[in-house]
N, C-alpha and C positions, 0 to 999 in steps of 0.2 A: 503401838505407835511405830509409825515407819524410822530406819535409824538411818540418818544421813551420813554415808561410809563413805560414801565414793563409789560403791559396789552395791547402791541400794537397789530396791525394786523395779527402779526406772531407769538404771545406769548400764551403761558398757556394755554392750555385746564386746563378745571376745574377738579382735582384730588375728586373722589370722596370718601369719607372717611369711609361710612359703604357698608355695601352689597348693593346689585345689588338690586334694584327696593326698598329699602326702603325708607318708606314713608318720611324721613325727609333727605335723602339723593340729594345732590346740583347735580344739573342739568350739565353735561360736558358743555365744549365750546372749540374750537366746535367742534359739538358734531349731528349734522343733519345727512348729508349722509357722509361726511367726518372728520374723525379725524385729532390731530395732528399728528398723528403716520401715517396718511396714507397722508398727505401733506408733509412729510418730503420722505416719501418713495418715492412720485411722481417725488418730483426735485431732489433728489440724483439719478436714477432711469435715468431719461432724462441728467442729468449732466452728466451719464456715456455713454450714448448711448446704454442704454440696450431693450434690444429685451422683448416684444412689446410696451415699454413704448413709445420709439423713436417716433413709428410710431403714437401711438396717441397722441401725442401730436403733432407731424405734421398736424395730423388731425385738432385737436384745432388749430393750429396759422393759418390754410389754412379757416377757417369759417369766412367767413365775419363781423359776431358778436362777433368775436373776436379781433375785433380792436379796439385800444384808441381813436382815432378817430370819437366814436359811437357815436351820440347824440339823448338826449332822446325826446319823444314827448307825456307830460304826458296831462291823460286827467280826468277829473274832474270827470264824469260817466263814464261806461265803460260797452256795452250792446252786448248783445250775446244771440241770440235768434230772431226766425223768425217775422217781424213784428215793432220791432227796426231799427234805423239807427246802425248795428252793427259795432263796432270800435274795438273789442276786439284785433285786430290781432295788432296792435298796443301794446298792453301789452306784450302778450304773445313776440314780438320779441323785443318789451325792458330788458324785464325780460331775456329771453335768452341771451342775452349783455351782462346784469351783472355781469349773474352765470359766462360766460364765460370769461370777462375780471377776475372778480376776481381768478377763479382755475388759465387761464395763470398766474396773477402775480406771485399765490405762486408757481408756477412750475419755472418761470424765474426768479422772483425777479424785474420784470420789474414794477416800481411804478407809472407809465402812465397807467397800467391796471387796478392798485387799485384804483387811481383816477378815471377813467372813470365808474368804476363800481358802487362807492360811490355817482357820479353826476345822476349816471340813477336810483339810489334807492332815495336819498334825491330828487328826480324832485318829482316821484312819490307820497313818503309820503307826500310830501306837497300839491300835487293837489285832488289824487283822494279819491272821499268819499263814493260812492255806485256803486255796481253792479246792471244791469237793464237785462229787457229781457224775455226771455221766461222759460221754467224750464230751458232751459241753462246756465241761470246764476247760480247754482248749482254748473254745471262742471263749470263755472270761478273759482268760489270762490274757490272751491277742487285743481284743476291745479293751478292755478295761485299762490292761497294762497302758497300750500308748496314750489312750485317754488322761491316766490320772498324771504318765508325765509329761504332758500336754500342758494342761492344769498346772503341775506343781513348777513347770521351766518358768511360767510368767509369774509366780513371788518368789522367785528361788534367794534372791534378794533382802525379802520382808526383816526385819530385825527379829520376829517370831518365827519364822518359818523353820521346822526342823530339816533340813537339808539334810544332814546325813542319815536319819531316821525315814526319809522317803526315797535315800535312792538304797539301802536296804533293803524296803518294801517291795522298790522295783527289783533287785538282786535276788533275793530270797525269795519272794511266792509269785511275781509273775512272767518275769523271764526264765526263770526252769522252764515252766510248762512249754511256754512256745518257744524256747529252742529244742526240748525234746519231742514238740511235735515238727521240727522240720528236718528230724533227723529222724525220727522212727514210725511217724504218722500213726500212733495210738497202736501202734503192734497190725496196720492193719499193711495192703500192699499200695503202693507211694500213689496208683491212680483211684483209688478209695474213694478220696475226698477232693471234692470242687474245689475248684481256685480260691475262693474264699479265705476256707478254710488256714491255708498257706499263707495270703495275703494278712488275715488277722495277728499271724506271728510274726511273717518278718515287721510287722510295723511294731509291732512289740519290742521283738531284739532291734531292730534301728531305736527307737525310743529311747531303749534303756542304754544300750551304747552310747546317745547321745547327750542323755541327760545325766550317767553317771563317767561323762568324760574316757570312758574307755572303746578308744578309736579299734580295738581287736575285735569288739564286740559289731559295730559297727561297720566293718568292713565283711564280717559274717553273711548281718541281713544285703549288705550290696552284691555280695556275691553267689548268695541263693537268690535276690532277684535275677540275676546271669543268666547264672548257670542252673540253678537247682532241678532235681529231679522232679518236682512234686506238678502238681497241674498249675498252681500259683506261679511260678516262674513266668517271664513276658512270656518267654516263646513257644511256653504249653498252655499260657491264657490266650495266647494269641496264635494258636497255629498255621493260620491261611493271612496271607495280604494278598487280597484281589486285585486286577487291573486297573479298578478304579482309584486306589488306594486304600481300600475301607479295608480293615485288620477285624477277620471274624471273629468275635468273644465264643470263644467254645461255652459258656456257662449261659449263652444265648440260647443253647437247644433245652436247657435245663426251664428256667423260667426268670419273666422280669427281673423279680424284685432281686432276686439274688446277684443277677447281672449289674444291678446298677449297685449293688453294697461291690461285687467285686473291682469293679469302675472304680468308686468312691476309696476306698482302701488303695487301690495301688496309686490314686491319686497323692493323696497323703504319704504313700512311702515315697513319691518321686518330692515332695514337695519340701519335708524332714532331710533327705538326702540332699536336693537343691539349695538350702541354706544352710549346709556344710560345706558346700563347692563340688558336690558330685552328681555330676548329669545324667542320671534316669530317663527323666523325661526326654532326651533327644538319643536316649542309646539304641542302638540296633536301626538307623536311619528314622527314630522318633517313632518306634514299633506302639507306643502307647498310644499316641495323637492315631494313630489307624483304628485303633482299636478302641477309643473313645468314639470317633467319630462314628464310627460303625453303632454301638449302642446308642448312641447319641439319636441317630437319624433312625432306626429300627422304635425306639422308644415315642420318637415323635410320630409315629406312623407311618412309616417308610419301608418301603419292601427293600431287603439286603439277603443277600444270598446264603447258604450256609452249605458246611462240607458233612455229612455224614460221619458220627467220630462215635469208637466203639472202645472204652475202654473196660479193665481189669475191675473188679470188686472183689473182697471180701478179707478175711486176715491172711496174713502169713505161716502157712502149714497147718490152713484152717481151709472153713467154707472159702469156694472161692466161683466166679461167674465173670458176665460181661454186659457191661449195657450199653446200649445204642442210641446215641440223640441222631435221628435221622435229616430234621429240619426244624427251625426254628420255632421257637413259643410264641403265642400268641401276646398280645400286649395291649394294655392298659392305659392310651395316652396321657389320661390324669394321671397317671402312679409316677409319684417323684419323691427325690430325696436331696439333701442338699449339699451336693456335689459337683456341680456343674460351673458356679464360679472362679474357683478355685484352678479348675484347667482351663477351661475357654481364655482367663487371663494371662495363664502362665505362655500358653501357644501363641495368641494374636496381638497382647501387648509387648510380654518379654521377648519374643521371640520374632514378631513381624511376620507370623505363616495365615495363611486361612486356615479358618475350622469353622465353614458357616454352620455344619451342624449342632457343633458345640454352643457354638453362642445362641444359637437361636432355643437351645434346650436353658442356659442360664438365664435368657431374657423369660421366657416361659416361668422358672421357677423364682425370679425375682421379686420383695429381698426373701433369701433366704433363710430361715428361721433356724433353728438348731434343736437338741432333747427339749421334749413336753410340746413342741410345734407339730408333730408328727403323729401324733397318739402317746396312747401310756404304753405301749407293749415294747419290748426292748429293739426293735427293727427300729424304732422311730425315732431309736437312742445311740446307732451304731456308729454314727458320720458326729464332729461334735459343732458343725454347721456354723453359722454366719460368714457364709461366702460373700455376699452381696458389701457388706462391712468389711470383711476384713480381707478379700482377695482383689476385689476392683482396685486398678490402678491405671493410673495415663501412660499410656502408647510410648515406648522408646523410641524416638527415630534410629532405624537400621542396626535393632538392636537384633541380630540373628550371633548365636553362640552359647558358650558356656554361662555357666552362674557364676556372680560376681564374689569369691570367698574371704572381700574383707570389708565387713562392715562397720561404718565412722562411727564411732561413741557419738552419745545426745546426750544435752542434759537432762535430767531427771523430769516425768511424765507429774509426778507428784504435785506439781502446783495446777497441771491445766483443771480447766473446767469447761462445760460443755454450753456456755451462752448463749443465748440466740438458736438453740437447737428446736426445734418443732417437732416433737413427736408425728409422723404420718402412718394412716391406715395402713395397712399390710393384709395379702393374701390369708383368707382362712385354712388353718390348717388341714392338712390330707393324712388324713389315718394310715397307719402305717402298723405292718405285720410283723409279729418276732421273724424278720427273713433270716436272719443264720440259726436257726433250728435244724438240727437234724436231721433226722429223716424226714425390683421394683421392674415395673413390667419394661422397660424404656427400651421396646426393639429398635426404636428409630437410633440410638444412640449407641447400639450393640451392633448394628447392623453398619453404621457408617465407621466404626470402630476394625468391622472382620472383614470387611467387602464381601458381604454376602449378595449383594447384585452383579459386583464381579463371575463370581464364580456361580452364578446359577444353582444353588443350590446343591453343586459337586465340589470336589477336589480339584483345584488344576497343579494343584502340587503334589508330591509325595506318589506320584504314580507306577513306581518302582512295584517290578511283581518278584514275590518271593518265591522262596520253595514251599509249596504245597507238602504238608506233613500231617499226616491223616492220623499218625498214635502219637495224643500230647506227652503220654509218658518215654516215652524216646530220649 
C-alpha cells in the first residue's frame, strides 16, 4: 500500500534553493531522467488523449514488461562476459520491469504497477552483491547501474520501497565498477576503449550521485564529461565540428549501432544532469546538438564527412598497437533505437534551436518503444526508451538558456487514472544486437514544431568551426 507522508510516491520533487550546480545546493527528487513537471505532463497528457503521448503510452501498456504481474528473479552474482556462466539478461529484463511498471503507474495511477516495481527493486537489493565477467562487466555496472536507479528514483517514495537498501546496491556493486573504469579503463591504455564504453560509467556515477544524494559523486561524472581523458569525454566523442556545424561522432568510423548507443547514453547523461540544473547539453557551444545532428542525418542516409582518427590499443606495459578509422561505416537506415525523442525535444522545444536532423530521425522512430520492443538481445535493452511518452513536450516561447533548477511540488499522481485513453497501433519492432559487446510517425507536427523547411534540411545555426583535433586521446 502506498503511504500518504507527504513524501509519497507522487510527491515533492526537491525544490532547490540556490543556483544551478552550487556546491551546497540539494539534489532534486526526482530528479534522473524524469522530473515532477514532466510526470505530471505525461498523465494529464494521456488523460486527454493527446497526440503523440496516446500512442506511446499505448506503446508502454502493450510491452510485456509492463505488467504487474512481473516477477522478479534476483540473482546473487550476475556475470556478463565470455567465459562465465552469463546470467545478466535476467537483470537487464528485471530492471526493464521496473522502470516500466513504475512510469505506467505514474502515467495511470494504477498502484499494482508501483507495487510490482518496488517487489523487482527490493528482490534485487536484497540478493545481489557483485558483478562478474569479462571486461564486460564494466558495461553491466554502466547500463544496469543507471538503469535500476532510474527505476528505483520513481517509487523512491513507496511506503515499501527499501530506499536505503538500493542506494547501497548502487554504492556497493555498481558504482565501484564504473568509477574505476574511468579512472583506469580495465588496466588497459585510456584510448582502448570507444566512447561508449566511458559514456556507460559516467551515467552510472551521475546516477548514483544522484540518487544517493551525494552531489561529490556527482560533480565527478560532470567533470569527466569536460574534461576526461577517455574517448567518452564530448571533445574525444566529438573531435571535428565542421563548417557546416555537423560535430563528427569518432565512433562513426567504428559502426552504426554502436554510434547510436553512444548518442543515446550521452543523451541521458546531459538529460540526468539537466534536471539537476547543470547544462551538458548547451556546454562547449552545445558540442552535443553538432554531434547528434551529425549521426542523426549520417543514420538517415545522409552523406557526412569524416576525419581519418588513429588511435592507441592494447594494456598498459602490455601488448600495445594502433588502429585506424579512416572513413565512415556504412549504415542501416531501418536500424534504430530509442533515442531520439529525448533530444530532438530538449534542443527545439526547451531550447528554440533547429535540429531538422534530429527531429526528422524522432518522427522516424515514433512512438518509441523501450527493452523487449527491440529484440531479446541486450542492445535492444541499453536505452530504457519511451521517448515519444515521456520526452514530447510544447514549445517554450524564447525559451534559449540554462535548465530551470527549481521544480513546484504537485500533488500526489496517485489518484489519476488514465480515461478515455485509446490504446493505438504502434510501429513493429526492429531487432536489435547486443551492440556494447566487446570485441508516432507525425512528421507534419515535428516538422512544423523544428522548421525543418526553414533550414532545408542543414543547419543555419551553430556554424561555428572548431579546432580540428585528429588524437581524441589528447
Amino acid at each position: 500500500m502506498l503511504k500518504a507522508t507527504g513524501i509519497g510516491i507522487g510527491i515533492g520533487a526537491t525544490a532547490l534553493a540556490t543556483p544551478a550546480g552550487a556546491a551546497d545546493a540539494p539534489l532534486a527528487h526526482p530528479g534522473l531522467l524524469h522530473t515532477r513537471a514532466d510526470l505530471d505532463r505525461m498523465a494529464a497528457k494521456v488523460k486527454a488523449g493527446a497526440r503523440p503521448y496516446a500512442a506511446g503510452f499505448a506503446k508502454l501498456t502493450a510491452n510485456r514488461h509492463a505488467q504487474s504481474g512481473w516477477r522478479p528473479n534476483p540473482q546473487a552474482v550476475v556475470y556478463r562476459g565470455s567465459g562465465t556462466p552469463q546470467n545478466y539478461a535476467t537483470l537487464y529484463n528485471d530492471i526493464h520491469a521496473a522502470y516500466q511498471n513504475a512510469l505506467r503507474y505514474h502515467v495511470s495511477g494504477e498502484e499494482a504497477h508501483a507495487d510490482t516495481a518496488v517487489a523487482i527493486l527490493n528482490a534485487w537489493s536484497g540478493r545481489l552483491t557483485r558483478l562478474e565477467g569479462s571486461a564486460d562487466r564494466f558495461l553491466a555496472a554502466g547500463l544496469y547501474g543507471y538503469q535500476f536507479a532510474n527505476a528505483a528514483e520513481l517509487v523512491r517514495g513507496h511506503g515499501d520501497f527499501d530506499l536505503g537498501r538500493a542506494r547501497e546496491l548502487m554504492r556497493n556493486v555498481f558504482h565501484p565498477l564504473s568509477d574505476d573504469f574511468l579512472t583506469r579503463h580495465n588496466g588497459a591504455v585510456v584510448t582502448n576503449y570507444w566512447p561508449n564504453w566511458d559514456l556507460t560509467a559516467i551515467a552510472c556515477v551521475l546516477a548514483t550521485g544522484i540518487f544517493c544524494d551525494d552531489r561529490a559523486v556527482v560533480e565527478r561524472a560532470v567533470e569527466y564529461f569536460k574534461h576526461g581523458d577517455g574517448m567518452g569525454s564530448v571533445r574525444n566523442a566529438i573531435p571535428v565540428v565542421h563548417e557546416d556545424g555537423l560535430g563528427e561522432w569518432v565512433e562513426a568510423g567504428r559502426d552504426q549501432g554502436h554510434a547510436l548507443l553512444g548518442v543515446g547514453l550521452m543523451g541521458t547523461v546531459c538529460e540526468m544532469a539537466w534536471n539537476q540544473g547543470i547544462d551538458l547539453y548547451g556546454y562547449d557551444d552545445s558540442r552535443f546538438l553538432k554531434g547528434a545532428q551529425y549521426v542523426a542525418k549520417w543514420s538517415l542516409g545522409g552523406d557526412v564527412p569524416y576525419t581519418a582518427n588513429t588511435r592507441k590499443k592494447g594494456a598498459i606495459g602490455g601488448w600495445s598497437g594502433s588502429e585506424t578509422a579512416s572513413g565512415v561505416a556504412g549504415v542501416d537506415p531501418g536500424m534504430t533505437r530509442p533515442i531520439w525523442a529525448m533530444i530532438a525535444n530538449h534542443y527545439t522545444k526547451r531550447r528554440g534551436l533547429a535540429a531538422s536532423y534530429l527531429t526528422r530521425a524522432a518522427a522516424k522512430a515514433a512512438p518509441e518503444g523501450g527493452g523487449g520492443d527491440y529484440g531479446p538481445n541486450s542492445g535492444g535493452f541499453d536505452q530504457l526508451g519511451f521517448g515519444t511518452l515521456a520526452f514530447t513536450r510544447d514549445r517554450v516561447e524564447g525559451a534559449v538558456g540554462g535548465p530551470s533548477p527549481s521544480p513546484t511540488p504537485s500533488p500526489s499522481v496517485g489518484s489519476r487514472r488514465a480515461e478515455g485513453v485509446r490504446p493505438q497501433a504502434s510501429a513493429s519492432p526492429v531487432a536489435g544486437d547486443d551492440l556494447a559487446a566487446t570485441g508516432s510517425g507525425d512528421v507534419a507536427g515535428w516538422a512544423a514544431a523544428a522548421g525543418i523547411g526553414a533550414v532545408a534540411g542543414g543547419l543555419l545555426l551553430l556554424r561555428r568551426r572548431d579546432q580540428v583535433r585528429r588524437n581524441p586521446g589528447e
